[in-house]
C-alpha positions as CSV (number, residue, x, y, z in Angstrom):
1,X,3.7,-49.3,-24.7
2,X,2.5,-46.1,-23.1
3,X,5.4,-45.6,-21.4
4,X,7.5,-45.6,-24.7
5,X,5.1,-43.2,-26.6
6,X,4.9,-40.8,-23.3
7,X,9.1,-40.8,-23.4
8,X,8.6,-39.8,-27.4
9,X,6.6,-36.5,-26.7
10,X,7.7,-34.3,-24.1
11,X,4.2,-32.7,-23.7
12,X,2.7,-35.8,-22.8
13,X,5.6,-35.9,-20.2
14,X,4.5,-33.1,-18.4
15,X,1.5,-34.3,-17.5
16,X,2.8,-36.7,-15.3
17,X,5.2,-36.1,-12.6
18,X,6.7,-39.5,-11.8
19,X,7.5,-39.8,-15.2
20,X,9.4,-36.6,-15.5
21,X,11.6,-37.5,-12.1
22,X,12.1,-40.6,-13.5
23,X,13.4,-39.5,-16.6
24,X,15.9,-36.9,-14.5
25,X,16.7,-39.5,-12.4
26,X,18.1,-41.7,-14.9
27,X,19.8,-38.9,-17.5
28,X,23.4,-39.4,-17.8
29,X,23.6,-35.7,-19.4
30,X,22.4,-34.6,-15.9
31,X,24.3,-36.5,-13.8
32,X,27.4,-35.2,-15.4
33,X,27.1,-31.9,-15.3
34,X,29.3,-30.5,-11.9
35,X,27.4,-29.4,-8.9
36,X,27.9,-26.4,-6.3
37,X,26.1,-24.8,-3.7
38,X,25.4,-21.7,-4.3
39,X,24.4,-18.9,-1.6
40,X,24.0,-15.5,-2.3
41,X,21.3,-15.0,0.1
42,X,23.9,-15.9,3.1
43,X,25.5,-12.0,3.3
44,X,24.0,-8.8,1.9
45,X,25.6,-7.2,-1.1
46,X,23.3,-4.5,-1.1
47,X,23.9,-1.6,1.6
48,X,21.5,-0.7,3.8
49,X,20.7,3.1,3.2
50,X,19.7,5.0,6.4
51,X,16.4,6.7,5.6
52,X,18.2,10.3,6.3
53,X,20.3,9.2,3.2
54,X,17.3,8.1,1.0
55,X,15.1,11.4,1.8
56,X,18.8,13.3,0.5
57,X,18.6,11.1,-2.4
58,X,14.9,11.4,-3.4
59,X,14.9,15.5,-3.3
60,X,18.0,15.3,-4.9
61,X,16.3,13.6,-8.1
62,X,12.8,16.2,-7.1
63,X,15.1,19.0,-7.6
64,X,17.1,17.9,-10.9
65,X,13.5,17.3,-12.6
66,X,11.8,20.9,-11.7
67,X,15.0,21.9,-13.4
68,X,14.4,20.2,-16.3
69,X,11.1,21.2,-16.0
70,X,12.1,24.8,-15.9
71,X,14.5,24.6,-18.8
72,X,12.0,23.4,-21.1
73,X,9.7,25.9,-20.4
């Protein structure tokens, strides 16, 4: 009986574990659903920036805002 009122309210599932993997363990709406692994960690799609390149970068932006700065003044 506790079993049936713990399947009723998902809260109450939670606090149990084995209830919860038993529950995804028998779902048919889970076991349908198609499955892929996905690794996007495998190769970089970020570049790696040379820190020559970032310094550039940074006073680039250091130099736009003391214009700015200046303009509003």
């Amino acid at each position: 009986m506790r079993h049936a009122q713990a399947s009723l309210n998902p809260f109450t599932m939670m606090t149990d574990p084995e209830v919860i993997l038993q529950a995804v363990e028998r779902s048919d709406r889970l076991n349908c659903l198609q499955r892929r692994i996905c690794r996007p960690l495998d190769r970089p799609l970020i570049p790696k920036v040379k820190a020559a390149d970032l310094a550039a970068y940074d006073r680039e932006i250091d130099l736009a805002a003391d214009e700015e700065d200046d303009s509003a003044i």
